[in-house]
N, CA and C atoms as a LAMMPS dump frame, in Angstrom:
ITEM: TIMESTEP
0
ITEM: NUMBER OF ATOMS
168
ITEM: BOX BOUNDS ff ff ff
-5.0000000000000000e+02 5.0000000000000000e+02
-5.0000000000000000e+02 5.0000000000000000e+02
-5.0000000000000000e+02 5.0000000000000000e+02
ITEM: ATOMS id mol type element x y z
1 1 1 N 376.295 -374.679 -76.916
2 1 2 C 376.999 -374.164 -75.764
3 1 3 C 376.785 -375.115 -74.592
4 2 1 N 377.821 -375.58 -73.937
5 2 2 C 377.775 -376.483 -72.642
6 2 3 C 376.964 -375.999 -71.49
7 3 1 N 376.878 -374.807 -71.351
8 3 2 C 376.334 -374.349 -69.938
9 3 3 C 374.689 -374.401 -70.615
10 4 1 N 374.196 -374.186 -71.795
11 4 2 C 373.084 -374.159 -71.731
12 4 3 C 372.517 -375.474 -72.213
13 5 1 N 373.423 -376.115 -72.54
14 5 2 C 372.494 -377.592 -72.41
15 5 3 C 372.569 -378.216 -71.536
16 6 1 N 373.935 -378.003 -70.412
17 6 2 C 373.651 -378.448 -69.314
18 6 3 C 372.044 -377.917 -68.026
19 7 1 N 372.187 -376.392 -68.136
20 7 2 C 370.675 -375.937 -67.545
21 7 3 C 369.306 -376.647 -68.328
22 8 1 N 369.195 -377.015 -69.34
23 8 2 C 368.239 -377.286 -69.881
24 8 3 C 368.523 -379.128 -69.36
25 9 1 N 369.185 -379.353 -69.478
26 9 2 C 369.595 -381.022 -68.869
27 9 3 C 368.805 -380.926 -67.723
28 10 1 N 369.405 -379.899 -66.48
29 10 2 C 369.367 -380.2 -65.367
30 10 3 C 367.563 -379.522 -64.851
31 11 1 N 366.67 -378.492 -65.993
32 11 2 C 365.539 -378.531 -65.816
33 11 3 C 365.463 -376.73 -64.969
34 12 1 N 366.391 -376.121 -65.261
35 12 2 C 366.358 -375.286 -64.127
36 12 3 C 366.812 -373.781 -64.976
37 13 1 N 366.5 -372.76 -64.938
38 13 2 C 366.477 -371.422 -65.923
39 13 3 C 367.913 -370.819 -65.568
40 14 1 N 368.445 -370.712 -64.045
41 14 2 C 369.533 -370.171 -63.649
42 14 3 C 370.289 -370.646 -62.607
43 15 1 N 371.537 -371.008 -63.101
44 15 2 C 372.431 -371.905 -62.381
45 15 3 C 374.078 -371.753 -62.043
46 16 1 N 374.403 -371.783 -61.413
47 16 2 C 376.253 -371.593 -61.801
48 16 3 C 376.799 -372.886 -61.994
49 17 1 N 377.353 -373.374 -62.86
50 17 2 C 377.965 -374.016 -63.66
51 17 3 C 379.684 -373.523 -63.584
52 18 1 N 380.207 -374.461 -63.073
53 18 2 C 381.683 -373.868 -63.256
54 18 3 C 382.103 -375.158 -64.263
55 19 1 N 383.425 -374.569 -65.046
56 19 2 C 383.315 -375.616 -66.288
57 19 3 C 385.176 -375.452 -66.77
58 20 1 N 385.708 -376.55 -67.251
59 20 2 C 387.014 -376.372 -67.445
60 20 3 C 387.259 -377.341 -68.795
61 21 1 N 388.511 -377.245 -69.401
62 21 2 C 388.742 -377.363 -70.072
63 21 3 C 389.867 -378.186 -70.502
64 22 1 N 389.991 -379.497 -70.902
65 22 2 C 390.98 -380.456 -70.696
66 22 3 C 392.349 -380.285 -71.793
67 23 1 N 393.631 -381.013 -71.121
68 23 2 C 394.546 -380.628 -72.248
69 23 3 C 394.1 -381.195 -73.621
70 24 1 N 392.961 -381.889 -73.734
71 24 2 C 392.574 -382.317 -75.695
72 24 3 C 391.835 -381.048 -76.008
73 25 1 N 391.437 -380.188 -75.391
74 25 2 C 390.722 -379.07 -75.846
75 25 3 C 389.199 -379.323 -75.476
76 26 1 N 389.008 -380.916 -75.078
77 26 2 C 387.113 -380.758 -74.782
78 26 3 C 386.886 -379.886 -73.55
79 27 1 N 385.986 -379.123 -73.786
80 27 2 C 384.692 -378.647 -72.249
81 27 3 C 384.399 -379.758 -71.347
82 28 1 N 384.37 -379.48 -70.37
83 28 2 C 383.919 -380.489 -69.122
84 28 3 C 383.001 -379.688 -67.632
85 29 1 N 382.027 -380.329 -67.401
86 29 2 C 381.185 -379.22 -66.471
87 29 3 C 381.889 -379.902 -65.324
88 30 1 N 382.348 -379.193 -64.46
89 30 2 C 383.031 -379.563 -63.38
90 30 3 C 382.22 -379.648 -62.16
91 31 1 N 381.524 -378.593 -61.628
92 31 2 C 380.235 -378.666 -60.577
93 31 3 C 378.936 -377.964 -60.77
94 32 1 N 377.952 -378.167 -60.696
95 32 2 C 377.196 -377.208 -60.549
96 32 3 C 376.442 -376.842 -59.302
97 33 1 N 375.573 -375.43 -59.357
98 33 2 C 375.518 -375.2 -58.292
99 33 3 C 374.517 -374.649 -58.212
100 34 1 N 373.609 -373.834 -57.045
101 34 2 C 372.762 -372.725 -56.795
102 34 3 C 373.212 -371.726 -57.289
103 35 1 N 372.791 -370.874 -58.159
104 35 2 C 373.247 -369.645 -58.666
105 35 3 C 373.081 -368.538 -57.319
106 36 1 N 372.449 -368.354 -56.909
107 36 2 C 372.27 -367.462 -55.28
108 36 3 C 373.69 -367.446 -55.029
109 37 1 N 374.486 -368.616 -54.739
110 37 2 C 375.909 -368.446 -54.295
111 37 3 C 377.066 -368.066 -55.549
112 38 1 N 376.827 -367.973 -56.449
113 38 2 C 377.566 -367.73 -57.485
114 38 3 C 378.21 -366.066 -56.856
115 39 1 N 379.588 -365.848 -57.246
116 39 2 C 379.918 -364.502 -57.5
117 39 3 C 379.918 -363.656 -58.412
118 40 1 N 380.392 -362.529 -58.282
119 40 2 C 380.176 -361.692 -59.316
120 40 3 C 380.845 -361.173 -59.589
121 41 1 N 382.594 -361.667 -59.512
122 41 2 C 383.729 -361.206 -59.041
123 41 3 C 384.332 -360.427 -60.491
124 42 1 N 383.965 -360.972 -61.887
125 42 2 C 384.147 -360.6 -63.08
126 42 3 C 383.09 -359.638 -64.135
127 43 1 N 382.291 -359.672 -63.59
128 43 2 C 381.361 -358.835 -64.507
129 43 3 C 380.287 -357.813 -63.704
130 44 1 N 379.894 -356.38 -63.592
131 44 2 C 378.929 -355.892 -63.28
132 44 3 C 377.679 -356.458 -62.955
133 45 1 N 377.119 -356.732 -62.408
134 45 2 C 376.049 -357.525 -61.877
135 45 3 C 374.764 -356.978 -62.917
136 46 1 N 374.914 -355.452 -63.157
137 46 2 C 374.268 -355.087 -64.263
138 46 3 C 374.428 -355.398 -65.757
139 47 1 N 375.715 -355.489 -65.93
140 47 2 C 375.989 -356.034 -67.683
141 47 3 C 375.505 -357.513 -67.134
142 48 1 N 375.731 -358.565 -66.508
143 48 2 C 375.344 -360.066 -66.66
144 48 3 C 373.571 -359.928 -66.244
145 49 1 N 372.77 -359.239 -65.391
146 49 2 C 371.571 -359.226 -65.519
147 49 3 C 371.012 -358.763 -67.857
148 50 1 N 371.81 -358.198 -68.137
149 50 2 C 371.241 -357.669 -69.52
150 50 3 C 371.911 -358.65 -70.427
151 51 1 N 373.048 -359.594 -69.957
152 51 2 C 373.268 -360.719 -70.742
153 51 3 C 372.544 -361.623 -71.292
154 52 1 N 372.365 -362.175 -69.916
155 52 2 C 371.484 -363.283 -69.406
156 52 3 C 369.813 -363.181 -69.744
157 53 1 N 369.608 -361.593 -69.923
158 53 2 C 367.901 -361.733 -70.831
159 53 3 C 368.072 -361.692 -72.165
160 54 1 N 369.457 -361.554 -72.956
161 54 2 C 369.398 -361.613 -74.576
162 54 3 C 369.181 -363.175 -75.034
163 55 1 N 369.732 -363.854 -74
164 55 2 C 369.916 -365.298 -74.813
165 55 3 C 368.702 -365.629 -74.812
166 56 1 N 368.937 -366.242 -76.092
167 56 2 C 367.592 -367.388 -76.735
168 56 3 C 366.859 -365.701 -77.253
């Protein structure tokens, strides 16, 4: 998965990562960021807190 080898790249547990997707079909990390400023505009803040402790 791109976002988590990019956090593990960048040394850091939680991050916002915004990421897009080119017309050949590759992933591309576009910026990353402080997660503090990230929104929460798509998911319950409660379902992504119980996400985010399953992985790994």
């Amino acid at each position: 998965m791109i976002v988590l080898s990019e956090s593990e790249r960048l040394g850091v547990p939680y991050i916002a990562i915004d990421i897009g997707q080119l017309e050949s079909g590759e992933w591309i990390v576009i910026e990353t960021a402080d997660a503090q400023f990230a929104g929460l505009s798509h998911i319950p803040p409660l379902e992504l807190w119980n996400k985010l402790k399953d992985i790994r």
